[in-house]
C-alpha positions in Angstrom: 5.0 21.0 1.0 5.6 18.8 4.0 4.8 14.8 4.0 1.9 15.2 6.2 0.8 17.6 3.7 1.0 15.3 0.7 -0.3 12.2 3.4 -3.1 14.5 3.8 -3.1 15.2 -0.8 -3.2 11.2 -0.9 -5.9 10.7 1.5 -8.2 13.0 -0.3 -7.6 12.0 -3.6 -7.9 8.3 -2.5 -11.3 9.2 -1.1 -12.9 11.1 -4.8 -11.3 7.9 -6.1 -8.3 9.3 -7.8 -6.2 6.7 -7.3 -2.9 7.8 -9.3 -3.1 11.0 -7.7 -3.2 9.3 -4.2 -0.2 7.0 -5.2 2.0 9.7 -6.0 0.9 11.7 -3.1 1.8 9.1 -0.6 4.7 8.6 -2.8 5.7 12.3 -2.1 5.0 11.8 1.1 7.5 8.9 1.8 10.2 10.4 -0.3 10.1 13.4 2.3 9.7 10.8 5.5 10.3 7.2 4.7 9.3 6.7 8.7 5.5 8.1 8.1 3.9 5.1 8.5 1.0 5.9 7.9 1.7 6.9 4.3 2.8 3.2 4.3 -0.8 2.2 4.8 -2.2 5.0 2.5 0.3 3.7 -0.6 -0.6 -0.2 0.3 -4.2 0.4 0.4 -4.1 2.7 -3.4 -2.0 0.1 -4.5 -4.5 -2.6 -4.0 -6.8 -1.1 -5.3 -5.1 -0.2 -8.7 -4.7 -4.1 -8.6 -1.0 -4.2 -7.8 -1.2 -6.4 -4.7 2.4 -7.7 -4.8 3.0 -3.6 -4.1 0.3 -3.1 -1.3 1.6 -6.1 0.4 5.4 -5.1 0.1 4.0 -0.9 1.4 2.1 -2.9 4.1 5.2 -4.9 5.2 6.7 -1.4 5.5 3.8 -0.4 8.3 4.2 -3.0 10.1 8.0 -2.9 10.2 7.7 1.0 11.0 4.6 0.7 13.8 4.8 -3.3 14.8 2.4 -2.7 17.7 -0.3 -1.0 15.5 -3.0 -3.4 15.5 -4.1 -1.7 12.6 -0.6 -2.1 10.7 -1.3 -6.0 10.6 -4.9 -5.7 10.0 -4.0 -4.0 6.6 -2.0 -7.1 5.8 -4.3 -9.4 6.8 -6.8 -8.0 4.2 -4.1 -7.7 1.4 -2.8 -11.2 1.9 -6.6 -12.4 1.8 -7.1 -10.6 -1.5 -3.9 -12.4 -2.6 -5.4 -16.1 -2.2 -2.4 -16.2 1.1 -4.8 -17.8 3.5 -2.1 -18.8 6.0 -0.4 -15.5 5.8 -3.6 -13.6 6.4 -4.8 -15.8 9.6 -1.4 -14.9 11.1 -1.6 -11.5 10.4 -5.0 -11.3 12.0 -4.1 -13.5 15.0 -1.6 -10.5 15.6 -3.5 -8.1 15.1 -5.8 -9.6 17.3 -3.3 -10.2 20.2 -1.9 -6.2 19.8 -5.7 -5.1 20.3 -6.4 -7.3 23.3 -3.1 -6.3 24.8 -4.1 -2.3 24.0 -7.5 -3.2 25.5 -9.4 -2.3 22.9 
């Protein structure tokens, strides 16, 4: 199976809420293409939600570093910092985001 394939396993189990089905399908995923990015997200956002948020942030940091013009990328980080109590850290990440959107014109 190809990353995108397991990308594509994860996203479905992540949306019948299966969430340690999606983890290690986006962790397939990355073991075939450590530069899918979006499998980046995919892990960060499963993550969270099984409650690891030291994880999600560290998968997050891995979007961003992989796509750093994705508004989305720091969006994702915004949220997981919030959810983490890192005020500071989210506000910056959402000021970028912010800034990558204007300059996309969207």
């Amino acid at each position: 199976m190809t990353a995108r394939k397991h990308y594509r396993s994860g996203f479905l189990h992540f949306s019948e809420g299966k969430i340690e089905e999606a983890i290690a399908a986006y962790r397939e995923a990355l073991a075939l293409d450590e530069g899918l990015s979006m499998a980046w997200n995919g892990l960060a956002m499963a993550l969270a939600k099984q409650g690891d948020l030291d994880g999600a942030i560290e998968a997050a940091q891995h979007y961003v570093d992989l796509d750093p013009e994705e508004p989305l990328a720091y969006t994702s980080l915004s949220v997981l910092y919030q959810q983490k109590g890192m005020i500071p850290e989210a506000e910056e990440a959402k000021a970028v985001s912010m800034q990558l959107q204007m300059k996309q014109g969207r």
